[in-house]
N, C-alpha and C positions, 0 to 999 in steps of 0.2 A: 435614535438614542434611547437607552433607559428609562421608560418614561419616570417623571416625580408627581411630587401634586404641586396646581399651578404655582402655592407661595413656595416651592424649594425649588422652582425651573426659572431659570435665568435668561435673557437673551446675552446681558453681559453676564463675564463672571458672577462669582462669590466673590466678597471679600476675600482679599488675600490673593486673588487671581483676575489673570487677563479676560478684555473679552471675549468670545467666542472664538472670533477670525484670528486672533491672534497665538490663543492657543492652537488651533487647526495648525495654523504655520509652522510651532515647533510640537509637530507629531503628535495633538491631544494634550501635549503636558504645559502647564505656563513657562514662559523661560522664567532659569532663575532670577532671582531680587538681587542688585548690585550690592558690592561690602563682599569682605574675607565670607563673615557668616557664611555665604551661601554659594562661593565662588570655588571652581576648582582651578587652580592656575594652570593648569597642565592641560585641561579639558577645557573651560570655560564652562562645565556644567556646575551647576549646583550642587552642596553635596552636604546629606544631615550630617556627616562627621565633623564636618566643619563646627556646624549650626549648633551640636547639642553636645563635642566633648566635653567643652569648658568644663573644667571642675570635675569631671566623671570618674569615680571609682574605681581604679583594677584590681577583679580580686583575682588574688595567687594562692594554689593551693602548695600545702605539702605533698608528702609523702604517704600513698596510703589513703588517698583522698581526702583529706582532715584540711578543711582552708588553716591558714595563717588570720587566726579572727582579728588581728591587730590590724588586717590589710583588706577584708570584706568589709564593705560601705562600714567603715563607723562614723560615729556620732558625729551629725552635722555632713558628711562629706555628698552628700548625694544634694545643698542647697546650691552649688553652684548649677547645676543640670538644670534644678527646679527652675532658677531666673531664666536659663535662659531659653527651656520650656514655655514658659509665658512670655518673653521678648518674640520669639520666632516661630516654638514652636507648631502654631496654627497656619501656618503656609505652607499650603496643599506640594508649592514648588519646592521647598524646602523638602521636606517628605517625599517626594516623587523620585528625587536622587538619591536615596539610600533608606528606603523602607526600615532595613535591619538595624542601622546606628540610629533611626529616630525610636523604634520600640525599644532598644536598648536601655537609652536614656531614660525614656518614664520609668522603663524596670528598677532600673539603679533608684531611680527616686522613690518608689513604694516601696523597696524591697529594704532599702535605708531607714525608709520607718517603721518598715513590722521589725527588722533587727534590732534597734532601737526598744521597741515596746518589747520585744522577746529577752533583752539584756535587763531591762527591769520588770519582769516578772524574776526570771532565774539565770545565772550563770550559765550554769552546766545545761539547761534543757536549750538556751541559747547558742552554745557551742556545739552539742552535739547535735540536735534537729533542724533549729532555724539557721544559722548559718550552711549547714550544708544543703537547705534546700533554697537560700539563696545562692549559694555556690553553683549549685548546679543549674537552676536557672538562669542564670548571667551567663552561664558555658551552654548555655543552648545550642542547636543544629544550625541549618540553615533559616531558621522562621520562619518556613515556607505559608504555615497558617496566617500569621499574620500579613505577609504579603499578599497573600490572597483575598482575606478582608479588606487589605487598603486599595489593592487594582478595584474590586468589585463595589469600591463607596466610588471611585472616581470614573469608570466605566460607565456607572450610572451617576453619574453628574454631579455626585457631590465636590465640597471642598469647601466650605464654610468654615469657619473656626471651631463652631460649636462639633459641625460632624468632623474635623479633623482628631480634636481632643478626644470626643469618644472612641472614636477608629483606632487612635493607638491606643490608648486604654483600653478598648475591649480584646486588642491585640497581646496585650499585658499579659487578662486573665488568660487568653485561651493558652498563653506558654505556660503560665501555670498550672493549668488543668493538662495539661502535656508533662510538665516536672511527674505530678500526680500519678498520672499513668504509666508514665515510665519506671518511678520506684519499686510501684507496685509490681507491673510486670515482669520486673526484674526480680523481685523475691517469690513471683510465681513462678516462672519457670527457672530458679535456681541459679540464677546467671549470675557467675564472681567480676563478670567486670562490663563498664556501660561508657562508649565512647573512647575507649583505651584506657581506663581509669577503673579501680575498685569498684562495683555497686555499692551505694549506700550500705545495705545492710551489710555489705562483707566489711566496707571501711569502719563501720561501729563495732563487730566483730574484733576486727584486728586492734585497735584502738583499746578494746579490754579485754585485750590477750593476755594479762598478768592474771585472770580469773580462769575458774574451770570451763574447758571448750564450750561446754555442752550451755552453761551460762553465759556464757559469749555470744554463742551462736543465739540462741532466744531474744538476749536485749537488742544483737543486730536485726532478727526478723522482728521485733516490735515497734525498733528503730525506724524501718522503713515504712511499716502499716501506718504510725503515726507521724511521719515526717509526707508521707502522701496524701494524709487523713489534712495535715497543716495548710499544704501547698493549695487542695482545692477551699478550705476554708479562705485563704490569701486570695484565691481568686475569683471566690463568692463577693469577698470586700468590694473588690476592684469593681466589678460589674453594678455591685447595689449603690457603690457610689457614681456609678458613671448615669444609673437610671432617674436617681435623684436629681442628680445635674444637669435632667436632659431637659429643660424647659425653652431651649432654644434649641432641637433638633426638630424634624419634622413631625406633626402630630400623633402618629401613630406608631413614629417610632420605636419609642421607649416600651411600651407595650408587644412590639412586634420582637423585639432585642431578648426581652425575658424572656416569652415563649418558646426560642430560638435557645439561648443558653437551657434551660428546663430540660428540655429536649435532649440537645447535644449531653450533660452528664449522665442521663438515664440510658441513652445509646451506647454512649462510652461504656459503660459498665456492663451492659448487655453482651457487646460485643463481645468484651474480654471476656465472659462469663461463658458462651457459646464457646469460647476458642479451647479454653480451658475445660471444656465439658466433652469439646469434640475431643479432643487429646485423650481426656481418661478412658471414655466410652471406645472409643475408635472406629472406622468405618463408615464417617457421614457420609450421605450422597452431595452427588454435585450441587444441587440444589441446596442444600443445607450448608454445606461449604460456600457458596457465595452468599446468604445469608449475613454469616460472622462476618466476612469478609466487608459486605455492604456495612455493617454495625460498628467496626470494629476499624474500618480503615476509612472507607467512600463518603461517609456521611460527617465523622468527626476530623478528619483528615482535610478533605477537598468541599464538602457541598454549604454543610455547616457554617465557614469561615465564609464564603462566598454569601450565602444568604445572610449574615452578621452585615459585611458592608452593602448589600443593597437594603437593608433594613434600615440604616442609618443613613443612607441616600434616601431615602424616600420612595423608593424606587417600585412601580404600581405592579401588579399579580402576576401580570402575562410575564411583565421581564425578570420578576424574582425567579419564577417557576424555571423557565429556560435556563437560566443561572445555575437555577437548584440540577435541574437538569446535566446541564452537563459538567457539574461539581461531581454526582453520583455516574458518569460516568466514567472520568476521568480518574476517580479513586477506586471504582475497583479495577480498572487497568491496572492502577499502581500495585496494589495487592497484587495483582495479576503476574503481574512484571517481579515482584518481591519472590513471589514463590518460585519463577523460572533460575532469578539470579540466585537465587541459593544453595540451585545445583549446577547449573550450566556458566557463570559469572563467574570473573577472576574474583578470588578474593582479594588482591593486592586493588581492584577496584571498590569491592563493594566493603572493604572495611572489615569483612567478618567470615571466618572460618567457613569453607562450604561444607554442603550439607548439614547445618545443626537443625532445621525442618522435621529432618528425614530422622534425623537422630532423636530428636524430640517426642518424634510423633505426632507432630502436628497435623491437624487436620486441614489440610490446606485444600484448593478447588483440583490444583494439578493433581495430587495424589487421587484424590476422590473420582475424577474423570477418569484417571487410568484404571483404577479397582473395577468404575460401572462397566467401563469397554470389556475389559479383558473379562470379566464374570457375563455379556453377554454373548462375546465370541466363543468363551467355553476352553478360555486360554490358562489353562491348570499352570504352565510354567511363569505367566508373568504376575499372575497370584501368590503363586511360591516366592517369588522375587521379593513383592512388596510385602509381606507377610511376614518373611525371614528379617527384613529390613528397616521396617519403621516401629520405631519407640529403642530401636538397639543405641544406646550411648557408646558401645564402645565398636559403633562397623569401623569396618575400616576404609580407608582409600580404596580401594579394589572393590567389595560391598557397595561402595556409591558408586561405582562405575557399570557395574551388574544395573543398580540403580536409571539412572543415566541412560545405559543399554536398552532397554526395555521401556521407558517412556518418548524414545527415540524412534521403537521400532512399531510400536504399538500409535504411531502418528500421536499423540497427545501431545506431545510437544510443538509439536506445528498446529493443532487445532486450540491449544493457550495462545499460539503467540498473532493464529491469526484471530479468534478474541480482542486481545491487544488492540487488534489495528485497527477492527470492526468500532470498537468504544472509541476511541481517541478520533478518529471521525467522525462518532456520533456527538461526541462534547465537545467539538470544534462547530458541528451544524447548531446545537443546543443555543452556545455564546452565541454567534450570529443574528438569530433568533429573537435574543433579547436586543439588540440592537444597540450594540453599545457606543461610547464616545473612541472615534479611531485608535487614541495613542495608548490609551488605557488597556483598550481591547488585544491593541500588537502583543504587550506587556503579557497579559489574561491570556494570551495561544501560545504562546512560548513557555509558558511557567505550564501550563496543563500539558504541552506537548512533553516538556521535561518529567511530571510526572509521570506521564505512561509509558515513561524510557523511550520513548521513540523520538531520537533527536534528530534535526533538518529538515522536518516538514515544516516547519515555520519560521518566520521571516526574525531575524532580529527588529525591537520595534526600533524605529530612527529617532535618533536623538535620545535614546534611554536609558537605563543604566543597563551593564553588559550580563546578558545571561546566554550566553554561550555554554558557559556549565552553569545552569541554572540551580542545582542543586549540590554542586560540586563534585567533585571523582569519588565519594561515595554514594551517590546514585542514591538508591531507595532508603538506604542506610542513613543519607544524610538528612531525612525530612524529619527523622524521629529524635 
């Protein structure tokens, strides 16, 4: 198992959980706590929908992406969540059956108070910044980061009250440093819409469309700079409160968590900054292409999250490291996997237009591998290809088939995908490695096997909640 230090290791449970033998029985996980709370009727499993919708806020947007601010958390409505946050929410079992509606919950409840304090500073900076960056964090993806933290605190043994609170809190922040990213990314590479929905900066745009275009378009690009500038300020909060409060986490916890977030925003930005650099510049090498890749996807995506909850498990060097380990494998498969599905992947699957990469110009690993090959084969036509081809906004269908043709023939496409397979068994050997608690661990190969698109190598865990599409029928699309 994960190792902890002796005062976080248990022979029985944590509070809040079974002893050892009894969680072994059902698959790693405590059984649920008897009561509606925690009962699914249908299942008999537990389930935090139950546990934490009480009172929960739904916000509905308009038209145009603009919430309906009369129906984003107002005033007061995120206290019934609060109670029943502190009734239940520290039961690791409670949590175990629905990672995504427990991070929900706390979200509703912080994000109910920064709208709050954003409605009294200003009206207008309320409605048009802060509610849409609560908006859009409540419309989150799959929460794949925060699931990841939460398998990786109880893989390595946690489940205490104090480490449950921080887990989903720190889970809070990282979807907010996710909002963050996203906005921003989105008004870097010019993208009009996110999730099926306007981008931010176009919905501010459209929004004061009674003014001149060209002043429209600006307060929307400032809209967004400072509405991603807000989201990670909200998630600095989150975190500086969670380290304050850590005085019942294990000793070095709180110290290991900062380092860790420190880290993770300066990566974050690195990354984007590399991808964004590769794109104007053009022509990385392979090498430089997985670089971004590692910065930009592997470490803020998958490793990061993972070393967050063994951080807050307590969890000693060897087992973090292997964690860490096969967190940074398993995410740049995923990248790996994002750049195939962008040409070869139904769209009606992945959510998004194919080929916008190729159109873009992105500097992606796949492209850069086919460039190095064919420049040392001496292959002038598949040069021409890609050359003709990447940074063009307006190829066409046929253009990406040319595309297509020539990373096909040129083997790159089979030597990405057996990449792929090569990592996704290396961060399957990795977890092992660390040695984790069974039922956690089933949960932790199925969620990394989903992100490296390679599904059916691993077991569903018994007795768990169902990730069969673990990330849903948008694939790589749906983690961001």
């Amino acid at each position: 198992m994960c190792s902890t230090r002796a005062t976080f290791r248990h022979s029985t449970a944590p509070p809040g959980g079974p002893p050892g033998d009894v969680a072994a029985r059902h698959g790693g996980r405590p059984p649920a706590p008897s009561g509606r709370a925690a009962t699914d009727g249908a299942t008999g499993r537990g389930t935090a929908a139950d546990a934490y919708d009480a009172g929960r806020p739904e916000v509905l947007g308009h038209d145009e992406g603009r919430p309906d601010h009369a129906d984003v958390l107002g005033s007061g409505r995120g206290e019934g969540v609060g109670q029943r946050l502190d009734e239940v929410g520290t039961d690791p079992g409670v949590v175990d059956a629905d990672v995504i509606a427990a991070v929900r919950a706390v979200l509703d409840r912080i994000l109910a108070a920064r709208l709050a304090r954003a409605r009294e500073l200003d009206a207008v900076f309320a409605e048009d910044l802060a509610a849409r960056v609560t908006d859009f964090t409540l419309r989150g993806g799959r929460r794949i980061r925060p699931r990841l933290l939460w398998w990786s605190l109880r893989a390595c043994g946690g489940g205490t009250p104090a480490q449950v609170r921080a887990a989903l809190h720190a889970g809070a922040a990282v979807e907010l440093l996710q909002t963050c990213a996203l906005v921003h990314d989105d008004l870097m590479d010019a993208a009009t819409t996110r999730r099926g929905r306007p981008a931010l900066h176009t919905a501010v745009a459209r929004q004061y469309g009674d003014i001149p275009r060209g002043a429209a378009r600006r307060l929307g690009d400032a809209a967004a700079v400072l509405a991603g500038d807000l989201a990670l300020a909200w998630a600095d909060d989150v975190m500086t409160d969670l380290l304050l409060d850590g005085d019942d986490l294990p000793p070095e916890a709180p110290a290991r968590v900062r380092d860790i977030w420190r880290g993770t925003r300066t990566e974050t930005i690195a990354g984007q900054y590399l991808d964004m650099q590769g794109q104007a510049t053009g022509q990385p090498t392979p090498a430089r292409a997985l670089r971004a890749a590692c910065l930009k996807s592997a470490l803020y995506t998958v490793e990061r999250p993972l070393a967050l909850g063994a951080a807050l498990a307590g969890a000693d060097q060897e087992a973090t490291q292997a964690l860490c380990r096969a967190g940074r494998c398993a995410g740049v498969a995923f990248q790996l996997r994002d750049d195939l599905d962008d040409l070869f992947a139904d769209p009606d699957v992945t959510g998004k237009p194919s080929g916008g990469d190729v159109r873009e110009g992105k500097p992606t690993y796949l492209m850069a591998l086919a460039r190095a090959r064919a420049a040392a084969d001496g292959d002038s036509a598949t040069l021409g290809v890609l050359d003709a081809s990447l940074g063009r906004a307006d190829l066409t269908e046929t253009g990406l088939d040319r595309v297509r043709d020539v990373l096909t023939a040129t083997g790159t496409r089979d030597l990405v995908q057996e990449k792929i397979e090569r990592l996704r068994r290396q961060a399957l050997r990795h977890l092992a490695a660390a040695d984790p608690e069974p039922g956690p661990a089933a949960t932790l190969r199925t969620l990394l096997t989903a992100i490296t698109g390679t599904p059916g190598h691993a077991p569903e865990p018994a007795g768990g909640p169902p990730f069969t599409a673990a990330l849903g029928a948008g694939g790589a699309e749906a983690v961001r």
